[in-house]
C-alpha positions as a Markdown table, in Angstrom:
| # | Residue | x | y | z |
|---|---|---|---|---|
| 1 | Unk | -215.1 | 117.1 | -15.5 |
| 2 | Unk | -213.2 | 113.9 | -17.8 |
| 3 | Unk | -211.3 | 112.0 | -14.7 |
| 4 | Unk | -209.0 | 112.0 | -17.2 |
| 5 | Unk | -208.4 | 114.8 | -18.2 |
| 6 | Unk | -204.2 | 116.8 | -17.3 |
| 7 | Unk | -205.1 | 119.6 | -15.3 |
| 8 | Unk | -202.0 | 121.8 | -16.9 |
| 9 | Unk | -200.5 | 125.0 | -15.6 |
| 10 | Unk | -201.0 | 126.0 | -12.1 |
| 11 | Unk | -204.2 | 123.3 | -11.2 |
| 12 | Unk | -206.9 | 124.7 | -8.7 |
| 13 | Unk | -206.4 | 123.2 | -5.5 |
| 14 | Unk | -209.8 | 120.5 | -5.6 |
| 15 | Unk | -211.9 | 119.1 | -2.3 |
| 16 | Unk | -211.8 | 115.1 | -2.4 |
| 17 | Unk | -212.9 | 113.4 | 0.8 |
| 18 | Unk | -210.3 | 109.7 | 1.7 |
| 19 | Unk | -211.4 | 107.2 | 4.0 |
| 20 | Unk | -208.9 | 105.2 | 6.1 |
| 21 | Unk | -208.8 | 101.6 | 7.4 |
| 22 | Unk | -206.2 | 99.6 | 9.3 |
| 23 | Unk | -207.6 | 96.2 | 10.4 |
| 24 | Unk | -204.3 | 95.1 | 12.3 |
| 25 | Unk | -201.1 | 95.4 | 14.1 |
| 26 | Unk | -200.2 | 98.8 | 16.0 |
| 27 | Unk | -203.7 | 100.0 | 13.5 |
| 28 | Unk | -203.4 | 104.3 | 15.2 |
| 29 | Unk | -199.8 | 104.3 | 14.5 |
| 30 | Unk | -200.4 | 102.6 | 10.8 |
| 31 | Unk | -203.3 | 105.1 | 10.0 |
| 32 | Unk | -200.9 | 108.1 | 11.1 |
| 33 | Unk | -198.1 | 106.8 | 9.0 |
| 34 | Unk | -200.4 | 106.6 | 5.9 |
| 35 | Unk | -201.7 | 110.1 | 6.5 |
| 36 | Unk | -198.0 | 111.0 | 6.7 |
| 37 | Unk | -197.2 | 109.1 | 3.5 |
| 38 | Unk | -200.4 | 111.2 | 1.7 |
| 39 | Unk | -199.2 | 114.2 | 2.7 |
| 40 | Unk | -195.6 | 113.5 | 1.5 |
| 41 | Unk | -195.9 | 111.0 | -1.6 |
| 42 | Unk | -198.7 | 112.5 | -3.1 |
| 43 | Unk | -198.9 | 116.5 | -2.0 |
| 44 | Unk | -202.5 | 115.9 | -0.5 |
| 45 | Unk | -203.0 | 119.3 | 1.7 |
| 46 | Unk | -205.3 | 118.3 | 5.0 |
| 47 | Unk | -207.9 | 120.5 | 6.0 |
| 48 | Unk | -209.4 | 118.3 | 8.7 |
| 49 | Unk | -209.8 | 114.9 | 9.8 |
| 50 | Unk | -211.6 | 112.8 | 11.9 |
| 51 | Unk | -211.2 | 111.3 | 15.2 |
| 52 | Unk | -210.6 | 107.7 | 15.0 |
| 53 | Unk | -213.3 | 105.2 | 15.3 |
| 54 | Unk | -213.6 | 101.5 | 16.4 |
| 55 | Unk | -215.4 | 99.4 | 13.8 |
| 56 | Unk | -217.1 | 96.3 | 15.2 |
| 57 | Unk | -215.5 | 92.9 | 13.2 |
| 58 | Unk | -217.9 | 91.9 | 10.2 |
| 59 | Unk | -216.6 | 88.4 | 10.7 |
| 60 | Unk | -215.7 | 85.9 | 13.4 |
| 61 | Unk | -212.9 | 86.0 | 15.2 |
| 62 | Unk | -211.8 | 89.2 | 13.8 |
| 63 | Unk | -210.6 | 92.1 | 15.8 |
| 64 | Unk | -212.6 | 95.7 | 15.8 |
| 65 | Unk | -210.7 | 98.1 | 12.7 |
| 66 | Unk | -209.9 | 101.4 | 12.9 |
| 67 | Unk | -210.7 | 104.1 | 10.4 |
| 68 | Unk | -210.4 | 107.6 | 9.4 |
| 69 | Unk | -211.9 | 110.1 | 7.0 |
| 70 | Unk | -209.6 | 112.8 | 5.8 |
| 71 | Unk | -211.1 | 116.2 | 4.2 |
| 72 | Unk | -207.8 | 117.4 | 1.9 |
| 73 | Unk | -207.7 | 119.2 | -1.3 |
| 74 | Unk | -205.2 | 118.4 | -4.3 |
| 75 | Unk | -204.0 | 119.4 | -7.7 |
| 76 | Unk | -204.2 | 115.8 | -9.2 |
| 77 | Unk | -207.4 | 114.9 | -11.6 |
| 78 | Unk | -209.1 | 112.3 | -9.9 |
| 79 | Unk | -207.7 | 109.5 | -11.6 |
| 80 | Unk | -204.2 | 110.0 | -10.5 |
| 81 | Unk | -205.2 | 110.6 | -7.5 |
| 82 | Unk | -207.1 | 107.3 | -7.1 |
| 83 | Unk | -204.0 | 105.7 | -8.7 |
| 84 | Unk | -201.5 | 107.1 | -6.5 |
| 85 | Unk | -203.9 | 106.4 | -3.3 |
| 86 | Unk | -204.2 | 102.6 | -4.2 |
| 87 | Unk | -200.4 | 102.4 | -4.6 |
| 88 | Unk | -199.7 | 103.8 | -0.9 |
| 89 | Unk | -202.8 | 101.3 | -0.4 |
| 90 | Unk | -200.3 | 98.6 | -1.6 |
| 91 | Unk | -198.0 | 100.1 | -0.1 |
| 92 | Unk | -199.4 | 100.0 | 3.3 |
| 93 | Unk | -200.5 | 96.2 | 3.0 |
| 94 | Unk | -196.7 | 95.2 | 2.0 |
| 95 | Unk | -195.6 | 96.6 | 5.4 |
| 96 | Unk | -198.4 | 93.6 | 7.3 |
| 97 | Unk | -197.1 | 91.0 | 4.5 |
| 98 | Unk | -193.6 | 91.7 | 5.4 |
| 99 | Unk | -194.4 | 91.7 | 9.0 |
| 100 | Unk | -196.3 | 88.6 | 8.2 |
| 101 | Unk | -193.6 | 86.6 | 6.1 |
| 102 | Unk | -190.8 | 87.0 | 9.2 |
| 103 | Unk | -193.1 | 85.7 | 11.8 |
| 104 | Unk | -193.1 | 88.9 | 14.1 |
| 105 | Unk | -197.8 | 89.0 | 13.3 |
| 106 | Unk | -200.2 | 86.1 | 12.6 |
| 107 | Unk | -202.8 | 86.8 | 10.3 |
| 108 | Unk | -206.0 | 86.7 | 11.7 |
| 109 | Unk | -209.1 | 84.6 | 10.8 |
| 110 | Unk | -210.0 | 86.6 | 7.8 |
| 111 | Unk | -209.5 | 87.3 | 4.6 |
| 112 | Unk | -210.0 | 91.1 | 4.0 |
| 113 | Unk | -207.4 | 93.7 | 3.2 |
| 114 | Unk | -205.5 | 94.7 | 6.0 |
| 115 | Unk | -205.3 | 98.5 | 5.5 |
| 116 | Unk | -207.7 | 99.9 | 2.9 |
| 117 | Unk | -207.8 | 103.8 | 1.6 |
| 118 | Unk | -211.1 | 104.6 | -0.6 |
| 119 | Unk | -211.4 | 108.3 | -2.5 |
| 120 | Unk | -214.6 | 109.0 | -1.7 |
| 121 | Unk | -215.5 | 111.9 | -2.9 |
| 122 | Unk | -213.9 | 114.3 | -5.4 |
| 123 | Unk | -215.6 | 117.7 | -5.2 |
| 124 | Unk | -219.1 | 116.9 | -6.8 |
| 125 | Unk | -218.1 | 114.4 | -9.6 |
| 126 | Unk | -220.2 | 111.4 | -10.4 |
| 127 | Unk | -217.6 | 109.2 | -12.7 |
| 128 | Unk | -217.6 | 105.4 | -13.6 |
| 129 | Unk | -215.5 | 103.5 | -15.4 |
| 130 | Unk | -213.5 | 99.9 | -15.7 |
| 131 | Unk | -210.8 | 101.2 | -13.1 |
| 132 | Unk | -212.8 | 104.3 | -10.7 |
| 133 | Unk | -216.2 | 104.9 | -9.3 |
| 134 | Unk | -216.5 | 108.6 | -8.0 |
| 135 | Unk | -217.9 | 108.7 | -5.5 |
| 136 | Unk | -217.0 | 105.6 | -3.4 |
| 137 | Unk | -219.9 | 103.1 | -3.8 |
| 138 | Unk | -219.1 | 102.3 | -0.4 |
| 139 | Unk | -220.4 | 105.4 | 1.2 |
| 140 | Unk | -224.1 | 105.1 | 1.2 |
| 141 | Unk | -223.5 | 101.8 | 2.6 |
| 142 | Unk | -221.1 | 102.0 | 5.5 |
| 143 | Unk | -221.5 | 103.4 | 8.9 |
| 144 | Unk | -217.8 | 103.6 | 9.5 |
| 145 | Unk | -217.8 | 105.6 | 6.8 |
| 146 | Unk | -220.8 | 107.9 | 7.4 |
| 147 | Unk | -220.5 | 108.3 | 11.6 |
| 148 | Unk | -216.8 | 109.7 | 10.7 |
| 149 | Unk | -218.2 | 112.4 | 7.7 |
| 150 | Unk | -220.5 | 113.4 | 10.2 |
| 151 | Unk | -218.3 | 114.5 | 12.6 |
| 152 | Unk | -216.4 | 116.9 | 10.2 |
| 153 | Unk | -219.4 | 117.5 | 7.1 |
| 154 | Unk | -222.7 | 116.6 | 8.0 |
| 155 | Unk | -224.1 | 118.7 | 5.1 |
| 156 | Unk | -221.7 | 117.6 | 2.7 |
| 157 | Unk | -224.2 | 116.4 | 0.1 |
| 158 | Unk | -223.7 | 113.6 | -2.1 |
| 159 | Unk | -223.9 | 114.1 | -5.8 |
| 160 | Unk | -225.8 | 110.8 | -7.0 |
| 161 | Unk | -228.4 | 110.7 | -4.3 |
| 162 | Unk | -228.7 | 114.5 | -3.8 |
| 163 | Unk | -228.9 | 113.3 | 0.0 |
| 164 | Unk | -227.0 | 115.1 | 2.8 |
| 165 | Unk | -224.5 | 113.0 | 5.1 |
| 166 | Unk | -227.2 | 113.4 | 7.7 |
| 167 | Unk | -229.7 | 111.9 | 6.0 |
| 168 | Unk | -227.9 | 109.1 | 4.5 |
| 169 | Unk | -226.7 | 107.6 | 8.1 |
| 170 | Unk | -230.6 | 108.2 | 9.3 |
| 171 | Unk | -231.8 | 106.1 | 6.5 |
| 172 | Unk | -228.7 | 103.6 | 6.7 |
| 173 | Unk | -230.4 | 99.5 | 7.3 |
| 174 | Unk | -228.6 | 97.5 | 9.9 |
| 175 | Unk | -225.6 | 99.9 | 10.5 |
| 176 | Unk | -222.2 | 98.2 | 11.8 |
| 177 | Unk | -221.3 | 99.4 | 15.0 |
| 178 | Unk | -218.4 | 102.1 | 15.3 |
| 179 | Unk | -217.2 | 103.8 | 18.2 |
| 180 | Unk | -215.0 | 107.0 | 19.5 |
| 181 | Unk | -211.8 | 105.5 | 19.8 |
| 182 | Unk | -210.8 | 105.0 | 23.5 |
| 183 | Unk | -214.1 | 104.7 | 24.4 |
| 184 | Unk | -215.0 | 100.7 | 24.0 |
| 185 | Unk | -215.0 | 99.3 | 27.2 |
């Protein structure tokens, strides 16, 4: 399958997999919102999701993140989706800037994004170009990625290692911590 590629006509409704990330402010309400803003904006059905999960700071003096995976399907090709994803992506990180500029948040001690949405998988396509990378080159790497596809596809295998979900988290190196919401004390 071209990325592409105009699905015309009356698309099939495709499996894609989208992690979520919000790294400040009220970050539950701010991941709800976005899933809101998916669902609305760009017609993404969801079949499940996740619960949330605490993601320990990869830097000092940051706070713990909190991130999501959603399973949903869609009728865009992949790379409108991906387009229109990284656009409620900007989206997203306007509503910190703007909270930012009036002085109501101070930006923590770091320099990542604030709110970050990744298409991670887009029913079995392997795809690379200047502007996408199906799947996510993220998720082999990333327990806050993997402990959330656990909980909802475990055997969900992925296409360029040929290795379950399972198995990728067993053989992860030096894993980040992440955490059931609600349940860091």
């Amino acid at each position: 399958m071209d990325p592409k590629n105009i699905i015309y006509g009356n698309p099939p409704k495709l499996n894609v997999f989208i992690s979520l990330f919000s790294s400040f402010g009220d970050k539950i309400s701010s991941l709800q919102q976005c899933v809101q803003i998916l669902k609305d904006k760009i017609q993404l059905e969801i079949v499940t999701s996740t619960s949330f999960y605490e993601v320990e700071p990869q830097l000092p003096d940051s706070a713990w993140s909190i991130c999501a995976v959603l399973q949903a399907s869609t009728k865009y090709p992949p790379l409108k989706l991906f387009n229109e994803i990284k656009a409620v992506e900007k989206f997203m990180n306007s509503l910190y800037q703007k909270d930012l500029s009036n002085g109501s948040m101070h930006l923590p001690n770091f320099t990542e994004k604030l709110f970050a949405i990744d298409l991670l998988f887009y029913e079995d396509l392997v795809f690379e170009d200047e502007e996408i990378c199906i799947p996510s080159p993220l998720v082999h790497t990333k327990a806050s990625i993997l402990v959330p596809l656990l909980e909802i596809s475990p055997n969900l295998i992925h296409p360029k290692f040929d290795k379950t979900i399972t198995k990728l988290y067993e053989i992860l190196p030096n894993p980040e911590q992440v955490i059931l919401y609600g349940t860091n004390v």
